[in-house]
N, C-alpha and C positions, 0 to 999 in steps of 0.2 A: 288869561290862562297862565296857571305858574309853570314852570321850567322842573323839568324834573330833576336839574343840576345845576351850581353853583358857576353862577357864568364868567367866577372869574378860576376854581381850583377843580374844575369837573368833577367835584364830589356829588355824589348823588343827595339829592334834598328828601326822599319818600317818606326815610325813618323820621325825618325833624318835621315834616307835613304831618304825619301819625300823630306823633307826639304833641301836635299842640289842636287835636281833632278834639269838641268840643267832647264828643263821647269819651274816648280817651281818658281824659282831665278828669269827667265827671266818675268813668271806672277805677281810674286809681289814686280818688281824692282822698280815700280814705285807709291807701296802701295794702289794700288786696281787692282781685278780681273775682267776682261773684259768677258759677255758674250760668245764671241770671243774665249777667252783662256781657258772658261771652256768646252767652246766645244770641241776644240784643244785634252784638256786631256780628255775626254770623247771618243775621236776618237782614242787614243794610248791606253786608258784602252783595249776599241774592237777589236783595233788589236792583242794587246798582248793575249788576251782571246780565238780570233778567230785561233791564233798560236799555244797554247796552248790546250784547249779543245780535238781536234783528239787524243791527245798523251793518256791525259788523260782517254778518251774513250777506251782505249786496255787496265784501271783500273779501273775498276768499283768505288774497295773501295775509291781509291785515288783522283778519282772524286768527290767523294760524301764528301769526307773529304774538299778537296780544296772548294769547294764548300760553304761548313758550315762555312772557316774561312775565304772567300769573304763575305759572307751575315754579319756575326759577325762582321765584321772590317770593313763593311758598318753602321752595325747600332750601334758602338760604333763613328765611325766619327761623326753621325749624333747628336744622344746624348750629343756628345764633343760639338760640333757646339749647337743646341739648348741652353744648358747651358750656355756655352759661351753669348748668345744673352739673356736670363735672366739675369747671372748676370750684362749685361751690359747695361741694361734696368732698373737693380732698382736701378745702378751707378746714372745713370745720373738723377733718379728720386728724390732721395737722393738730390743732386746738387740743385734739385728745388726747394726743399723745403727749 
């Protein structure tokens, strides 16, 4: 089982796990993401959750914890992503002027 963090700089490892997911690689081998393929990971996110979940449910706490650090690490993505699309929006605005 891997570590969810750099055992020697506590950085967290999740995004460099993503990044080298065999899907991943195969979604942005050709430098854009297809509809398609994020439905694809949308459908192994579910599975995995669907597999997952029952176990959980015989832990209440541990649910409720997994839980908090899905929705967290959702809405840090999204925040990433957001930004990400500002600052690449006043990049190119920049350019224009």
């Amino acid at each position: 089982m891997s570590s969810w963090f750099d055992t020697q700089s506590e950085t967290p490892l999740i995004a460099e796990m993503a990044r080298n997911l065999d899907s991943f690689l195969a979604a942005v081998a050709d430098g854009k993401v297809t509809t398609q393929e994020v439905s694809a990971q949308e459908d192994r996110v579910v599975a995995i959750m669907k597999k997952l979940e029952p176990e959980l449910a015989r832990h209440p706490v541990l649910h409720a914890q997994v839980t908090e650090l899905l929705v967290e690490l959702t809405a840090y993505d999204l925040m990433q992503m957001m930004s990400m699309l500002r600052e690449s929006r006043q990049s190119k605005q920049k350019l224009v002027l």
